[in-house]
C-alpha positions in Angstrom: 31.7 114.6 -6.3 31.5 111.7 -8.4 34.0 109.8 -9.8 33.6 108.0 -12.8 34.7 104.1 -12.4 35.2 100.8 -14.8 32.9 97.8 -14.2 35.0 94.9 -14.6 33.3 91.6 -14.5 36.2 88.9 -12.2 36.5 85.9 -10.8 37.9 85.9 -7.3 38.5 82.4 -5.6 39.0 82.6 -1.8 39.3 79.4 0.6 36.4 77.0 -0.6 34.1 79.8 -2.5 34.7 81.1 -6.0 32.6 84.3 -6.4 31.9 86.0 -10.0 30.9 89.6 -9.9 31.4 93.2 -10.6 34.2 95.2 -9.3 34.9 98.7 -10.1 38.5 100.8 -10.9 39.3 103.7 -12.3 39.5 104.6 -15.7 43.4 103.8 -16.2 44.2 101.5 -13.0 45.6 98.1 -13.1 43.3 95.2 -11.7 46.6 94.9 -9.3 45.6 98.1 -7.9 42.4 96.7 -6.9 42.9 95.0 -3.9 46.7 96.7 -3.0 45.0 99.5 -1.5 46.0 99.3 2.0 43.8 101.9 3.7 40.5 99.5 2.8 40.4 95.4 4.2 37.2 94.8 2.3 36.6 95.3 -1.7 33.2 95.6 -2.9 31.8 93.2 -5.5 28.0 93.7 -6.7 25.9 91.7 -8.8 27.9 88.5 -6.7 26.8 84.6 -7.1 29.1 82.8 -4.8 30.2 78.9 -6.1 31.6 76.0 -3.7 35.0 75.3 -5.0 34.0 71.5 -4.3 31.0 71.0 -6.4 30.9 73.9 -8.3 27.3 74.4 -6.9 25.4 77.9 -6.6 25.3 78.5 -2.9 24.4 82.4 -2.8 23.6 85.8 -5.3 23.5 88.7 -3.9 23.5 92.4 -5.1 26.5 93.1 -2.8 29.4 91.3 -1.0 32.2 92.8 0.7 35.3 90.8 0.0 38.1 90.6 2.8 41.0 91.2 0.6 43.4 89.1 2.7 41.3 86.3 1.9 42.0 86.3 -2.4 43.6 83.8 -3.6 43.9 85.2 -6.4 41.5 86.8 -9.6 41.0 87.2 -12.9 38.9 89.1 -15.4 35.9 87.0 -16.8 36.7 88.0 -20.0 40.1 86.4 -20.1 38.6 82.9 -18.9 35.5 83.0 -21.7 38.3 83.6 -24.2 40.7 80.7 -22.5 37.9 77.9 -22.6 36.8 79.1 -26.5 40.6 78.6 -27.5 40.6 75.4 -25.6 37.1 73.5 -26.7 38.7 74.2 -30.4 41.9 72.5 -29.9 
């Protein structure tokens, strides 16, 4: 039976790598909900490119990453940042 999901484009930053990919909910759950899930240790992100947090170089794409969700620092929506920097470079 499938399920329908929402694609959610984030941001996740854990220990020196931020990662920007797809992650997927459903229809009506909070991005919170997302990695709470106890029952699961990794969350599934697809379309991935992985960034050092020191250079801000592309180290990796891939079409699937499994992130350890004791490793997030935290995340965001990508959305939410495109918006931040547009507000801010017109200031």
């Amino acid at each position: 039976m499938h399920v329908p999901k929402e694609k959610l484009r984030v941001t996740i930053l854990v220990e020196r790598f931020r990662i920007i990919g797809d992650m997927y909910r459903y229809p009506g759950a909070r991005m919170l909900d997302l990695v709470n899930i106890k029952d699961t240790a990794f969350i599934p992100v697809t379309d991935a490119q992985i960034y050092s947090l020191s250079d801000g170089k592309l180290l990796h794409s891939a079409s699937f990453v499994g992130v350890n969700r004791n490793a997030i620092t935290f995340f965001y929506p990508v959305e939410e940042s495109v918006q931040a920097e547009a507000e801010a470079s017109t200031k």
